[in-house]
C-alpha positions in Angstrom: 161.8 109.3 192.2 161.1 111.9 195.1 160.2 114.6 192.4 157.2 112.2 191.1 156.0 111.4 194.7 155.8 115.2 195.6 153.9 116.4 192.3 151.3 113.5 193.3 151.1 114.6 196.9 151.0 118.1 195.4 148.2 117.1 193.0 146.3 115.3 195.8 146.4 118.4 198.2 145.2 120.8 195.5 142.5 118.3 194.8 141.2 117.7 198.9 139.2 120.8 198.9 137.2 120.8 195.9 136.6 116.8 197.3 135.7 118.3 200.8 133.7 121.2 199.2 131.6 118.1 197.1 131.0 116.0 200.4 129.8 119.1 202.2 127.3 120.1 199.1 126.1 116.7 199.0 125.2 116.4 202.5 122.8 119.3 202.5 121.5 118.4 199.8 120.7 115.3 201.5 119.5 116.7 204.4 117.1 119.1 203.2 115.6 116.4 200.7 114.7 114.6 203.7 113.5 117.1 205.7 111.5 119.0 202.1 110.5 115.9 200.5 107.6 116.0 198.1 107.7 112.6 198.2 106.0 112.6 201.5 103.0 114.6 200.6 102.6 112.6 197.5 102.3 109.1 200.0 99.7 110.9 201.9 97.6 111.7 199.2 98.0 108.1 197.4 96.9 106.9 201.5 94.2 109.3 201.7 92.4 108.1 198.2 92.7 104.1 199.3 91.2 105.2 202.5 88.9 107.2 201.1 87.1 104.1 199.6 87.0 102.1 202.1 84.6 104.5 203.9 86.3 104.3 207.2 84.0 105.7 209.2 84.5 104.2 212.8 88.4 104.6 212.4 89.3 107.2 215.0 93.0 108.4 215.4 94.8 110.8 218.0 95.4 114.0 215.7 97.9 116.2 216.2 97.1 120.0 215.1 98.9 122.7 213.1 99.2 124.6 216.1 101.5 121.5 217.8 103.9 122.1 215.0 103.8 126.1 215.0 104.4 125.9 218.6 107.9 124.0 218.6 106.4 120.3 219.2 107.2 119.1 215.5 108.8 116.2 216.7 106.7 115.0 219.2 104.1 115.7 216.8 105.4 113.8 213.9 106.0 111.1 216.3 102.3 110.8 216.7 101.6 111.1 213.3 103.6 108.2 212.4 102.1 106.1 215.7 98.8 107.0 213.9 99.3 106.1 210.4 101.1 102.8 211.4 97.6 102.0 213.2 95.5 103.1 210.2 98.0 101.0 208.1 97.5 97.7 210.0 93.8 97.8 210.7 92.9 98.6 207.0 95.3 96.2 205.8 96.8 98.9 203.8 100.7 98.0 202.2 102.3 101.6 202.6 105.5 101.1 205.3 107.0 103.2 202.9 105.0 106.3 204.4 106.0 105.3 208.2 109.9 104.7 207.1 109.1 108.7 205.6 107.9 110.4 209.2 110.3 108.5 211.2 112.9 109.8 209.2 112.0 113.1 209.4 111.0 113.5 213.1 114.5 111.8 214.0 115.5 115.0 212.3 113.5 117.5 214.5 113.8 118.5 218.0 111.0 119.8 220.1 111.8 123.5 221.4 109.5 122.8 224.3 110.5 121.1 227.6 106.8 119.4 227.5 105.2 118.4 224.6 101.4 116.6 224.5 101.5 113.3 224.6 100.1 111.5 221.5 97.0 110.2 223.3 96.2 114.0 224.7 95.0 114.8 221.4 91.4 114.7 220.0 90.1 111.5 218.4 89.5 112.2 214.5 87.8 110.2 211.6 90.3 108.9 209.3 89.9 111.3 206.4 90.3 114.3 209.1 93.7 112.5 210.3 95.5 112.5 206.9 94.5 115.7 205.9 95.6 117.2 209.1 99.0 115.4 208.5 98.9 116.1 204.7 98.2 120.1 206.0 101.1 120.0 208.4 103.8 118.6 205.7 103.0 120.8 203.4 103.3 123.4 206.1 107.2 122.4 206.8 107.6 122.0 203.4 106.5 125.6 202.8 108.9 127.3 205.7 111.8 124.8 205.6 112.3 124.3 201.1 112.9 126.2 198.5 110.6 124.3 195.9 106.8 124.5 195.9 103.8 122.2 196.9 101.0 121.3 194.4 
């Protein structure tokens, strides 16, 4: 009876790493989906074409630059971005929460490297259009340094 209980703990040891070595692959793969998802861009540019005709042109939003991103504000920045879209969102009655769920995500996932950080309300006023191609510019930006697959 002891011999059968030791081969199964023997067959359950010999099996723990290749288990542990699975978890660990699946977790980066998780992480870097989130943080390299095409599946943000792609919500930016199906927001940017229902925008687009509605000719917004008295929707200003605070805009966050490139440059915020280059220089170690990307969460901050992201958090400004989503701030912004959730306000585009609601004032053009627009049905994409699935775009806001995306940016939170990811900027709980970044840190800024820089003690201060811009506030979101420091930054310039754009038109709509300007916004989302800013943000659209800036994800495929981290996309392009942080993931190994390409941007269309």
């Amino acid at each position: 009876m002891s011999g059968k209980r030791t081969e199964q703990h023997q067959c359950y040891m010999d099996l723990a790493p290749l288990f542990l070595y699975f978890v660990v692959v699946i977790m980066r793969q998780a992480k870097c989906h989130a943080l390299c998802s095409s599946e943000t861009v792609t919500e930016v540019k199906n927001l940017m074409a229902r925008i687009a005709k509605k000719e917004l042109y008295d929707c200003r939003l605070y805009t966050p630059t490139l440059n915020d991103y280059e220089q170690n504000c990307s969460r901050s920045m992201l958090t400004c971005f989503e701030k912004e879209v959730t306000v585009l969102i609601r004032e053009n009655k627009e049905v994409s929460f699935k775009l806001i769920r995306m940016l939170n995500q990811l900027a709980k996932q970044l840190q800024d490297k820089r003690l201060t950080c811009p506030a979101c309300e420091v930054y310039k006023e754009e038109q709509a259009n300007k916004f989302l191609a800013t943000l659209l510019k800036t994800l495929q930006k981290m996309n392009a340094n942080d993931c190994s697959f390409s941007q269309s």
